[in-house]
DOKOLFI-189521 format. One line per field, with one value per atom (N, C-alpha, C): residue number from 1; atom name; x, y, z; chain. Coordinates in pm, whole numbers. Each point is the difference from the previous one (the first is absolute). Layout:
<sites>
seq [NUM/...]
atom [CA/...]
xx [X/...]
yy [Y/...]
zz [Z/...]
mol [A/...]
</sites>
This chain:
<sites>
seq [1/1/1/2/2/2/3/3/3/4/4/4/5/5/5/6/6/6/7/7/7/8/8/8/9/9/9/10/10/10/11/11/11/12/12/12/13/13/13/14/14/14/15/15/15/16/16/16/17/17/17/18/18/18/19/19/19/20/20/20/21/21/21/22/22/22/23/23/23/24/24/24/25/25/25/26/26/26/27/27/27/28/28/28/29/29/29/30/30/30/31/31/31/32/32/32/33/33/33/34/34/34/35/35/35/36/36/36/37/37/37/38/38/38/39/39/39/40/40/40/41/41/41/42/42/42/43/43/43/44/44/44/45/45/45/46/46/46/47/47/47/48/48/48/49/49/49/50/50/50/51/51/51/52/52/52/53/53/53/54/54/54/55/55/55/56/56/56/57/57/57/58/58/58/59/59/59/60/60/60/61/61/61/62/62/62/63/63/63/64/64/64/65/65/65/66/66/66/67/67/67/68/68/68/69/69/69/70/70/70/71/71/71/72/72/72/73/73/73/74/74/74/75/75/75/76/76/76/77/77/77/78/78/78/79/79/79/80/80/80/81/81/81/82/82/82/83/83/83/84/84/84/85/85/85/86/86/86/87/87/87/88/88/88/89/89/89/90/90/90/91/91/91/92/92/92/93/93/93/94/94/94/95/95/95/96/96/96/97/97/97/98/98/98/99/99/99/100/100/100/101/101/101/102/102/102/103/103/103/104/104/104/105/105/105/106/106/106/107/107/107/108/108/108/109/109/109/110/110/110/111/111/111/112/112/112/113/113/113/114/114/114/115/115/115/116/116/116/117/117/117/118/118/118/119/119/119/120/120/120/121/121/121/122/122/122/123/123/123/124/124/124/125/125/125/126/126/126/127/127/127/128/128/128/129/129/129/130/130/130/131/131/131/132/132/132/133/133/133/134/134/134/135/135/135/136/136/136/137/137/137/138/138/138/139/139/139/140/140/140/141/141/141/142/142/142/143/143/143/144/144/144/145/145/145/146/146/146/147/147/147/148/148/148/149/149/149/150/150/150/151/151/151/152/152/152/153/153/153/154/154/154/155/155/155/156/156/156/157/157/157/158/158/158/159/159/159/160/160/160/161/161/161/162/162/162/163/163/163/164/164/164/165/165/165/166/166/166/167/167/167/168/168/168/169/169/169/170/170/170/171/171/171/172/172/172/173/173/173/174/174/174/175/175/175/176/176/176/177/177/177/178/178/178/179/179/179/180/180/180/181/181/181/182/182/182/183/183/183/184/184/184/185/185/185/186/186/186/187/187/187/188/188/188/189/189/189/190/190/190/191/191/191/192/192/192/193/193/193/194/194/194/195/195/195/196/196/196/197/197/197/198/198/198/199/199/199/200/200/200/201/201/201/202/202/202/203/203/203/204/204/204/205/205/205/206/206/206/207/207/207/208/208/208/209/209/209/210/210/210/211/211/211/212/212/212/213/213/213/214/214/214/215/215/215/216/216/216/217/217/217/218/218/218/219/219/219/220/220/220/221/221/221/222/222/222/223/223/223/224/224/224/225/225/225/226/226/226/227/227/227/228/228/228/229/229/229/230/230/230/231/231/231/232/232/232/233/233/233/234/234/234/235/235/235/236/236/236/237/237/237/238/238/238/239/239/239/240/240/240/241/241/241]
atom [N/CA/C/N/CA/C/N/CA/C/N/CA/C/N/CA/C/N/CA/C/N/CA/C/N/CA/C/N/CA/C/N/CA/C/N/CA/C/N/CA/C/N/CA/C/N/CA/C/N/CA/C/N/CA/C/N/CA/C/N/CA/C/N/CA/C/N/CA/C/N/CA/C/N/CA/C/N/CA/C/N/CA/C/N/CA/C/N/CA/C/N/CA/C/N/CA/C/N/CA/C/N/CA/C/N/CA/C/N/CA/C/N/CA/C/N/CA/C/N/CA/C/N/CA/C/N/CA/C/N/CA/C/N/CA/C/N/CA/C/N/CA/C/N/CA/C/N/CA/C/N/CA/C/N/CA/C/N/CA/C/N/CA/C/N/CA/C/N/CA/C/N/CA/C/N/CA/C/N/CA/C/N/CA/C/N/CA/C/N/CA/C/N/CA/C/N/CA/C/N/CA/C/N/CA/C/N/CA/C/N/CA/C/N/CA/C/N/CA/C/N/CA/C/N/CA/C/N/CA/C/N/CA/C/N/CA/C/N/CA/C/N/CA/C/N/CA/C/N/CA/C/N/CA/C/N/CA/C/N/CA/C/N/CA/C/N/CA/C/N/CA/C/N/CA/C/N/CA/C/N/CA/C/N/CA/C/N/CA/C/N/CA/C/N/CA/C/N/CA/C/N/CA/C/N/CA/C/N/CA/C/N/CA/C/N/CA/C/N/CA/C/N/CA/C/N/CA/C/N/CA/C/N/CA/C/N/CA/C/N/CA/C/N/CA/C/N/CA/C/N/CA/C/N/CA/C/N/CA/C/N/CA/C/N/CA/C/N/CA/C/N/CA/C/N/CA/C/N/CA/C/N/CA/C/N/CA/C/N/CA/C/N/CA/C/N/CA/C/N/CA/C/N/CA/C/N/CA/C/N/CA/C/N/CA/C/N/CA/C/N/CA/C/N/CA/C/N/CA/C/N/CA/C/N/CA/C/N/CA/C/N/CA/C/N/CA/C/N/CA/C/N/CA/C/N/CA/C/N/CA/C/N/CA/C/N/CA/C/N/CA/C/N/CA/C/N/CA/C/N/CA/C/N/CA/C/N/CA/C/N/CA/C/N/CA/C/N/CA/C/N/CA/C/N/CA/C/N/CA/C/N/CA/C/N/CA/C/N/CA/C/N/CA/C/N/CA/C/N/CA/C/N/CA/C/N/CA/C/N/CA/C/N/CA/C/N/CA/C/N/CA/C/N/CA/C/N/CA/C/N/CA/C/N/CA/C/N/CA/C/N/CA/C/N/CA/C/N/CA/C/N/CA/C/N/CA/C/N/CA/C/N/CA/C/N/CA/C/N/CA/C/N/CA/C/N/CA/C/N/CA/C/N/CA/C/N/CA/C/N/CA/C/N/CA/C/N/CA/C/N/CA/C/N/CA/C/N/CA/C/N/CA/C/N/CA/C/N/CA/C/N/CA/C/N/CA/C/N/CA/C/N/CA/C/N/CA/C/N/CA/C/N/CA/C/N/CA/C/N/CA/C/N/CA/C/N/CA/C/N/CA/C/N/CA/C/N/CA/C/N/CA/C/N/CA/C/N/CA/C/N/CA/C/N/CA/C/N/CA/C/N/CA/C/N/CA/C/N/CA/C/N/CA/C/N/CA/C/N/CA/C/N/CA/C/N/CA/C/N/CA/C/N/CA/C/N/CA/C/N/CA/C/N/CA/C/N/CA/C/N/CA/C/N/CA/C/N/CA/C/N/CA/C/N/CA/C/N/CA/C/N/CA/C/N/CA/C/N/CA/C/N/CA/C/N/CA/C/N/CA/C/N/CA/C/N/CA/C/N/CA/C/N/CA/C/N/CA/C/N/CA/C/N/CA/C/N/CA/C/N/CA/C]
xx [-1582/-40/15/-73/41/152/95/136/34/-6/9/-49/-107/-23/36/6/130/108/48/164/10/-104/-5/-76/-1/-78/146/68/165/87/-15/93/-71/-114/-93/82/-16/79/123/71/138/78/-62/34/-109/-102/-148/-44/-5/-49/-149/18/-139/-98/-54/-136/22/116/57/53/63/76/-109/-102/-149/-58/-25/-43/64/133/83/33/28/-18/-120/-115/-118/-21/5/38/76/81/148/-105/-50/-24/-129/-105/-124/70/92/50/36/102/39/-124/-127/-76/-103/36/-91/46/146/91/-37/18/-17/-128/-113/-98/-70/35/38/66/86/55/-67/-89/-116/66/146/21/-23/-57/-77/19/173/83/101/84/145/63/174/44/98/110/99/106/27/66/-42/-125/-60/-80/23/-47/120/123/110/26/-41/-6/-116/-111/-100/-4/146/38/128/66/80/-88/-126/-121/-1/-36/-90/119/127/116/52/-38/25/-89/-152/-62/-13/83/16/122/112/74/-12/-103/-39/-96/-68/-87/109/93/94/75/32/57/-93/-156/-41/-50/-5/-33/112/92/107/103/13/123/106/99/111/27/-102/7/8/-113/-11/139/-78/166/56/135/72/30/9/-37/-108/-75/-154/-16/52/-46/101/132/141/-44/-48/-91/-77/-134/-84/46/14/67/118/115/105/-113/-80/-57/-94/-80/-42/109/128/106/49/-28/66/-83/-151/-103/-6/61/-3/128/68/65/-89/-71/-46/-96/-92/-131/19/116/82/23/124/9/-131/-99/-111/-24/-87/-40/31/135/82/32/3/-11/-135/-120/-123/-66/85/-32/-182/10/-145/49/73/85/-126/-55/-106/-4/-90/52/-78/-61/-70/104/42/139/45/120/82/-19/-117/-65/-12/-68/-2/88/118/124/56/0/84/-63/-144/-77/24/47/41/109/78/160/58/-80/-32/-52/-109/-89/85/78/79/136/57/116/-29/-102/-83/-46/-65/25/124/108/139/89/-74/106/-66/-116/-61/43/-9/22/200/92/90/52/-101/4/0/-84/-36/118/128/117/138/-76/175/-36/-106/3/-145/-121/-46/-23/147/80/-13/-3/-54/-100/-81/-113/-6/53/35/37/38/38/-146/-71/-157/-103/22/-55/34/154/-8/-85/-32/-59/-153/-61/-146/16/180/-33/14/108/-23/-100/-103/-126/-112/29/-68/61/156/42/-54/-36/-29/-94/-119/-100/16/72/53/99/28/118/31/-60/-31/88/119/111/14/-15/61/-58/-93/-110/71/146/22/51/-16/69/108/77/154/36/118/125/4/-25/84/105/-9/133/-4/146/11/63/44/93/-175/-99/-80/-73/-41/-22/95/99/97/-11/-26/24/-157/-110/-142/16/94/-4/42/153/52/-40/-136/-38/-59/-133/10/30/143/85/66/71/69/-156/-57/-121/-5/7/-33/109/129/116/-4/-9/-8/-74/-146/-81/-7/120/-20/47/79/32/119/61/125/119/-4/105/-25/99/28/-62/-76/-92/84/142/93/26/-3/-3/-162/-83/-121/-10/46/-14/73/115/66/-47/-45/-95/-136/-52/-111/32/130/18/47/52/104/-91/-159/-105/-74/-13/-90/124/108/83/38/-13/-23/-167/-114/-101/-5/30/5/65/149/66/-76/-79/-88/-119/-63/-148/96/79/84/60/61/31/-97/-137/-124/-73/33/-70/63/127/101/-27/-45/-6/-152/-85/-104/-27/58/21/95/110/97/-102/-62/-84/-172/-48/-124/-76/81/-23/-49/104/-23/-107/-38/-111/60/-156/55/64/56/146/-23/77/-8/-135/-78/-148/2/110/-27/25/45/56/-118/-131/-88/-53/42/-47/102/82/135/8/-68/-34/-92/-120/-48/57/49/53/118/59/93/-18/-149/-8/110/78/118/-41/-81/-42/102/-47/89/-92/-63/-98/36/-10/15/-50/23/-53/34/63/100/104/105/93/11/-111/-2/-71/-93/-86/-60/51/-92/-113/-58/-139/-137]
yy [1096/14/145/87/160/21/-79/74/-116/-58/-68/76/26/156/61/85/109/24/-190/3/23/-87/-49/135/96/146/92/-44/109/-48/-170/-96/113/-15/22/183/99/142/-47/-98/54/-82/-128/-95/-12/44/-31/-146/-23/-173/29/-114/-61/-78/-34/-50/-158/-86/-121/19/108/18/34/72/-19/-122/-51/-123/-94/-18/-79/54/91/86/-12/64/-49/-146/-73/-125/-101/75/-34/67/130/93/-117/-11/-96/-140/-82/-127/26/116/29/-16/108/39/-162/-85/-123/-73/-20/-63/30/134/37/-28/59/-35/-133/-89/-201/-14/71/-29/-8/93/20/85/70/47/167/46/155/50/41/115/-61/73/1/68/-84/70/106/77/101/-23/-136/-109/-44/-32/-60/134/132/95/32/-29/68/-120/-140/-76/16/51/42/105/111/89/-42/-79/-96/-81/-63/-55/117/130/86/10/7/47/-112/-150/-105/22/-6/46/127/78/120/-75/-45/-69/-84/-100/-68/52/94/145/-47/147/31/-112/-96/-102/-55/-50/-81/125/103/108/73/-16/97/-133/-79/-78/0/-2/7/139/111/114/86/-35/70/52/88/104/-30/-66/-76/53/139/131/-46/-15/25/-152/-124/-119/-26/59/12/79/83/73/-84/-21/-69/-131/-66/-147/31/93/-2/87/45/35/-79/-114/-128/-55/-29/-81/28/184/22/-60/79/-25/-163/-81/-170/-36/112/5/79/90/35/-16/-167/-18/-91/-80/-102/74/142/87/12/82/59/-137/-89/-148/8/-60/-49/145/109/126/-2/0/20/-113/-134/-119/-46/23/-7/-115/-86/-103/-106/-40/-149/-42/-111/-94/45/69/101/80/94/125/-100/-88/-139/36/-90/-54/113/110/101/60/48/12/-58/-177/-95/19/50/-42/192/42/130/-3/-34/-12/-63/-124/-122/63/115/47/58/124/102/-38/-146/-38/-63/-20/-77/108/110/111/39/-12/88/-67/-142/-123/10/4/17/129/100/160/-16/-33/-65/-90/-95/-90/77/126/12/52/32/74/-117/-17/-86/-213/-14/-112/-96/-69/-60/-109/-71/-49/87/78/112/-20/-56/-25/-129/-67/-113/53/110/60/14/5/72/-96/-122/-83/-111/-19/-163/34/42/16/-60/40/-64/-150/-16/-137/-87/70/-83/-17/77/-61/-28/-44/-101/-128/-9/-97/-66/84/-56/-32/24/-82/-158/-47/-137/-60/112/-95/33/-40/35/42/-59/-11/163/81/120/78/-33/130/-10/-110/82/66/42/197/-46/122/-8/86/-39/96/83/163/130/-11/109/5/144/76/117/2/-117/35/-35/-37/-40/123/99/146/66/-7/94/-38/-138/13/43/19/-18/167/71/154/45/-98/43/-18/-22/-40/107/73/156/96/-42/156/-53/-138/-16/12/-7/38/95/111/169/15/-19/45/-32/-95/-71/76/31/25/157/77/166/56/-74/100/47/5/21/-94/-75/-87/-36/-63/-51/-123/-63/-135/-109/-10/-80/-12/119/-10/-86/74/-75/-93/-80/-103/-116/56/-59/3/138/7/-52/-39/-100/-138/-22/-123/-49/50/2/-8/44/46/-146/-33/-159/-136/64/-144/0/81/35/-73/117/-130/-113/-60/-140/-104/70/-75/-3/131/-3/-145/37/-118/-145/8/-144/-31/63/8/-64/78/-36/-158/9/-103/-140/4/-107/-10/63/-4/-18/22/-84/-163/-23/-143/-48/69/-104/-19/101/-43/-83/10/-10/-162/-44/-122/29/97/22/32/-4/103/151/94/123/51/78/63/138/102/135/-12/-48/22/194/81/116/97/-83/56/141/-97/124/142/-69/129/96/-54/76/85/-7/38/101/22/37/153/-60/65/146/-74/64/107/-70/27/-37/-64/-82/-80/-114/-159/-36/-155/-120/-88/-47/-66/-9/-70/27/90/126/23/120/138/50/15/102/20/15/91/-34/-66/-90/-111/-89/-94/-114/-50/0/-59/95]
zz [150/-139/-45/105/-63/28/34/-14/-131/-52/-100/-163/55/-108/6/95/24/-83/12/-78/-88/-90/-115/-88/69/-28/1/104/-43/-91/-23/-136/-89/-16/-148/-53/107/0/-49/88/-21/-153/-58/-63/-119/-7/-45/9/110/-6/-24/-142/-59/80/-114/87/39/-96/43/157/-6/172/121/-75/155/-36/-78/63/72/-58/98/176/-27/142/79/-79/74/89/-95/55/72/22/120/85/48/142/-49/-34/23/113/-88/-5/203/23/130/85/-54/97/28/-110/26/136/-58/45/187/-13/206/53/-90/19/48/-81/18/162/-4/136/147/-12/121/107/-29/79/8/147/-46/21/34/-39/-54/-45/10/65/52/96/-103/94/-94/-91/6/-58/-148/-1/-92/-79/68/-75/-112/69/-76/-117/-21/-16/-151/22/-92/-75/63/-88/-145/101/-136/-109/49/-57/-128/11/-31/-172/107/-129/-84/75/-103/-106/7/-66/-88/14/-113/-99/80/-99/-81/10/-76/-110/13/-74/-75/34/-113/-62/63/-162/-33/46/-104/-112/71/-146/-86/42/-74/-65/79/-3/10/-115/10/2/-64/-34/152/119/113/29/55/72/91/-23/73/144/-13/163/48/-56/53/121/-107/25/167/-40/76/123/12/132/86/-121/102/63/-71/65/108/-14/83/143/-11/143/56/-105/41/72/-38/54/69/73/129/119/-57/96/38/-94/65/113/31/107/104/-25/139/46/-73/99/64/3/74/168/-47/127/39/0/49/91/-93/51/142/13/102/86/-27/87/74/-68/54/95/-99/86/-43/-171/-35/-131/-11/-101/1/-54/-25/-131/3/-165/-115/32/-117/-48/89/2/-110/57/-65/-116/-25/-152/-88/32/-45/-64/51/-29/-67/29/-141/-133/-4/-91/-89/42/-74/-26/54/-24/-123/5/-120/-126/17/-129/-72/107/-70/-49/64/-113/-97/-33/-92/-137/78/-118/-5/54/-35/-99/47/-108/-96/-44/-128/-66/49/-21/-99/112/-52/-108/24/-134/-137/0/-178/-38/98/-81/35/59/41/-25/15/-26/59/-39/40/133/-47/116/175/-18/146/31/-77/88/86/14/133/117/7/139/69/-102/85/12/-151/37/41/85/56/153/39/135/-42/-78/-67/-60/-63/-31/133/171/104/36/-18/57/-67/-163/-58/8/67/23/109/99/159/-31/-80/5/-62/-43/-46/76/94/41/154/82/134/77/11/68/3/-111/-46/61/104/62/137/54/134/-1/174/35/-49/25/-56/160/7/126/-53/82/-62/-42/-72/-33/-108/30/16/-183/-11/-173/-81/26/-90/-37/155/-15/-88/28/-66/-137/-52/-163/-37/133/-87/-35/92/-19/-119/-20/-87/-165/-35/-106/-55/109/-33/-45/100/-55/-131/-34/-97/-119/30/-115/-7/65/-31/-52/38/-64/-123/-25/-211/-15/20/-97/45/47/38/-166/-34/-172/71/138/20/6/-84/10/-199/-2/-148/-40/-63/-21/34/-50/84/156/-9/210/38/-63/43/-1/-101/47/68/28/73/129/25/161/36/-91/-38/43/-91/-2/108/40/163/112/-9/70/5/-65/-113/59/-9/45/165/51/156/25/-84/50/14/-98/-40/80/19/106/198/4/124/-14/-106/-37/85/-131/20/118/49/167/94/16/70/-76/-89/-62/35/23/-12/190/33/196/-10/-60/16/-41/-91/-101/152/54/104/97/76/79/32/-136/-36/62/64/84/139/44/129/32/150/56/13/-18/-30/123/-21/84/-3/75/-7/17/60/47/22/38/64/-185/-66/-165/-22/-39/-51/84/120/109/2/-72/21/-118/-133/-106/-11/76/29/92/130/55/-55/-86/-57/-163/-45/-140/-92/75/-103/-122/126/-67/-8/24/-30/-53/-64/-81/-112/-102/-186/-48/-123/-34/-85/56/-81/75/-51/59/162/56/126/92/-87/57/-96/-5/-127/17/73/-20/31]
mol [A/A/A/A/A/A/A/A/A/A/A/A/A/A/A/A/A/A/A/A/A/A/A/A/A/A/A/A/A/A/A/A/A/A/A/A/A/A/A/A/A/A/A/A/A/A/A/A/A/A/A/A/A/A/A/A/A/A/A/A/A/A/A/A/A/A/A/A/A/A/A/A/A/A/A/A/A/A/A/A/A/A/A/A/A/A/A/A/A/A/A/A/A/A/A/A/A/A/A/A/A/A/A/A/A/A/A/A/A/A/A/A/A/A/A/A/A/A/A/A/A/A/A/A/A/A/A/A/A/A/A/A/A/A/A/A/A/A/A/A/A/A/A/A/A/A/A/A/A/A/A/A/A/A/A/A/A/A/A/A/A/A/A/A/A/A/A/A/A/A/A/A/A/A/A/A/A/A/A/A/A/A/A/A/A/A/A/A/A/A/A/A/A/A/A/A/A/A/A/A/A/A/A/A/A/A/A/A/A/A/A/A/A/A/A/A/A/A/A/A/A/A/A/A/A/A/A/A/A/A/A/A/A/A/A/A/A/A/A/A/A/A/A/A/A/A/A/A/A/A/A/A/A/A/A/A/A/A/A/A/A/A/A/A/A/A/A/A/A/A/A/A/A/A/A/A/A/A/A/A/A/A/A/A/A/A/A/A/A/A/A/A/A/A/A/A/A/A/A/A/A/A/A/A/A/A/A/A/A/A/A/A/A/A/A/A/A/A/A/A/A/A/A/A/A/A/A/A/A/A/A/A/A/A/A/A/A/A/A/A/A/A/A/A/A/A/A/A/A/A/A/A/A/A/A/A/A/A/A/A/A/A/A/A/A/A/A/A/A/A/A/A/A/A/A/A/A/A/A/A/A/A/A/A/A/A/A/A/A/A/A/A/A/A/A/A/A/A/A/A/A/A/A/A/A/A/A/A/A/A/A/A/A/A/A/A/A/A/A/A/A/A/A/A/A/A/A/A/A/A/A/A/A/A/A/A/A/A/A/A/A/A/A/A/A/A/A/A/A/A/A/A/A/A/A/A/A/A/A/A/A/A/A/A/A/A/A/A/A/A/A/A/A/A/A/A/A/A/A/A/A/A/A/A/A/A/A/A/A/A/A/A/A/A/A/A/A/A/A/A/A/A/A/A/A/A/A/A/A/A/A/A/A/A/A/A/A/A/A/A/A/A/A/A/A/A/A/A/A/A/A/A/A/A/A/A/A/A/A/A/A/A/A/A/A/A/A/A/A/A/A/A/A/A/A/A/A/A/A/A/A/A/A/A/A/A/A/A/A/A/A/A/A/A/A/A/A/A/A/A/A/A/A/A/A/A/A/A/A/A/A/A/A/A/A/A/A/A/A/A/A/A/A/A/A/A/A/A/A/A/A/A/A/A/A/A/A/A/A/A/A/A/A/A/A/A/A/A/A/A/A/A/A/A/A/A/A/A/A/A/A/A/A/A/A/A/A/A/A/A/A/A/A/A/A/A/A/A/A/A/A/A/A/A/A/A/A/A/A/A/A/A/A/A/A/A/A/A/A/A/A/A/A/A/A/A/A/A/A/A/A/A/A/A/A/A/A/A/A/A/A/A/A/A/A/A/A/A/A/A/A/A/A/A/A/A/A/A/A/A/A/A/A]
</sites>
């Protein structure tokens, strides 16, 4: 929570974020600290620290667009998020270096990864198109789906192209919405970003519907998710459920 103020104390210097952007901020670092708290677990390992520092910066990003909007400084927003999006490459390494990877770590991780393309597609949307916001929210509509529709909650097989497009949504989001490219490019890299998801959802979706009879399979799937901070589960780009 105090590095969450922190941030939202150097946005305010460098951008003047209002008082719309601390409350929303406030409330992302609260929402986190509930969130671990709930868990019962009474530390964290080095993994899930680096993991709570991307936490800290989803939450400033979302500050700055729900307070600035379309107006926020496209540097400003283009910083924090692109070092959220490095750091979601290196609590995977650490994890599996330290050999401290568990389903908290996992969850943890999907569940930030998910927030912050969720503010980037919104952030995006106010210049280039509404339509952007499906990148951030079909992952929330898979799992208002899974609750209706059971089949949709099994593991899924790794798989290395589902990571790669969950990465590539990120960066094709920082790029549109950096102010370095032309609104035409953006949205072509948006769009290109959105029809790559889509074709992933549908992919997994169409292999759960073929199999959804069977008994479950890949019994070793989620440990392996876990293991890896990959995921293979539903849920976003690099884990759906």
């Amino acid at each position: 929570m105090a590095g969450q103020l922190l941030l939202l104390g150097l946005l305010w210097s460098v951008t003047g974020l209002g008082p719309v952007g601390w409350v929303v901020g406030t409330v992302c670092g609260i929402a986190v600290c509930l969130i671990l708290l709930r868990s019962g677990k009474a530390a964290l390992g080095p993994a899930d620290l680096v993991t709570l520092s991307r936490a800290v910066l989803a939450g400033g990003t979302a500050a700055l667009v729900a307070d600035q909007g379309a107006d926020a400084s496209m540097v400003v927003v283009a910083i924090v998020a692109s070092t959220a999006l490095v750091l979601d490459f290196v609590d995977g390494q650490v994890a599996r270096r330290t050999g401290t990877a568990s389903a908290l770590g996992a969850r943890f991780d999907m569940e930030v990864d998910a927030f912050l393309i969720l503010v980037l597609s919104a952030y995006v949307g106010l210049f280039v198109g509404l339509w952007v916001l499906a990148i951030g929210a079909i992952r929330y509509a898979f799992l208002g789906a899974q609750r209706v529709l059971p089949w949709l909650r099994g593991p899924l097989p790794p798989s290395r192209t589902r990571k790669t497009v969950a990465a590539l949504q990120g960066i094709a989001l920082v790029v549109a919405g950096s102010g370095l490219v032309p609104v035409t490019v953006a949205v072509f890299v948006a769009g290109g970003a959105l029809s790559a998801l889509v074709w992933s959802f549908g992919r997994d979706i169409a292999w759960l519907w073929h199999v959804r009879t069977l008994p479950v399979i890949a019994e070793g799937a989620l440990e392996l998710a876990v293991v890896s901070r990959g995921g293979s589960s539903p849920a976003t780009g690099t884990h759906r459920g």
